[in-house]
N, C-alpha and C positions, 0 to 999 in steps of 0.2 A: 907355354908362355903366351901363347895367343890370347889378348885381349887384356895383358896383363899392363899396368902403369906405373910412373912411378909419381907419387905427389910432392909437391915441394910446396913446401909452406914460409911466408915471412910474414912479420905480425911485429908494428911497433904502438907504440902507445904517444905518438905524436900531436900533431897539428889535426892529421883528416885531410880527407878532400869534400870539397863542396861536393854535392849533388847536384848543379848544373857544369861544375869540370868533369865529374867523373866519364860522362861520354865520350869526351873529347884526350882523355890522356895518352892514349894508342896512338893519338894523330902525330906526323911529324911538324916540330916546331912549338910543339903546344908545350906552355911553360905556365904556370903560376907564380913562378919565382921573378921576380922583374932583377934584367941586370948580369943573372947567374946562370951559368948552360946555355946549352942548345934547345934543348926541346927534343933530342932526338934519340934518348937514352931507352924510353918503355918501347919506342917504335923501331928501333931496332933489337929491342927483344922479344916485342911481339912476333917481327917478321922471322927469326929465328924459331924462335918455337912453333909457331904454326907452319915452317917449311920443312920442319921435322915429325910434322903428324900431330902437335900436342896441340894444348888452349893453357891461357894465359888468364886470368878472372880478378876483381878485386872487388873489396867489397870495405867501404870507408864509412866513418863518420865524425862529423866536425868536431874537433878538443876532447875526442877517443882514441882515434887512429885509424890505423890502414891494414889491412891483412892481403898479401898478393900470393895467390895459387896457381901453380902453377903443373899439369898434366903432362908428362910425354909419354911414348909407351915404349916398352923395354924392347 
């Protein structure tokens, strides 16, 4: 099972993220939502999954949507 993974896929057909937020959504605090959350939701999954060896990646586009991948290894 060495070097084995498991992928996890999410995919909706939303809003999108801009391409000057997409950098910044890992960061704690960072919201585009005004009003609603913390900010602190992706960054504490990021820190989670990369303390267990994996990667976290997203790949968006504006009034398409967002797809979040997500790597750990078994």
């Amino acid at each position: 099972m060495e070097n084995e993974h498991l992928l996890i896929s999410f995919t909706d057909n939303g809003n999108g993220i801009a391409d000057k937020d997409l950098a910044k959504i890992f960061e704690p605090f960072f919201s585009t939502k005004k009003g609603t959350g913390s900010g602190l939701g992706l960054w504490i999954c990021y820190n989670i999954i990369t303390e267990h060896g994996g990667r976290i990646g997203v790949k968006s586009k504006l009034n398409v949507g967002t797809t979040i991948q997500i790597t750990l290894p078994f």
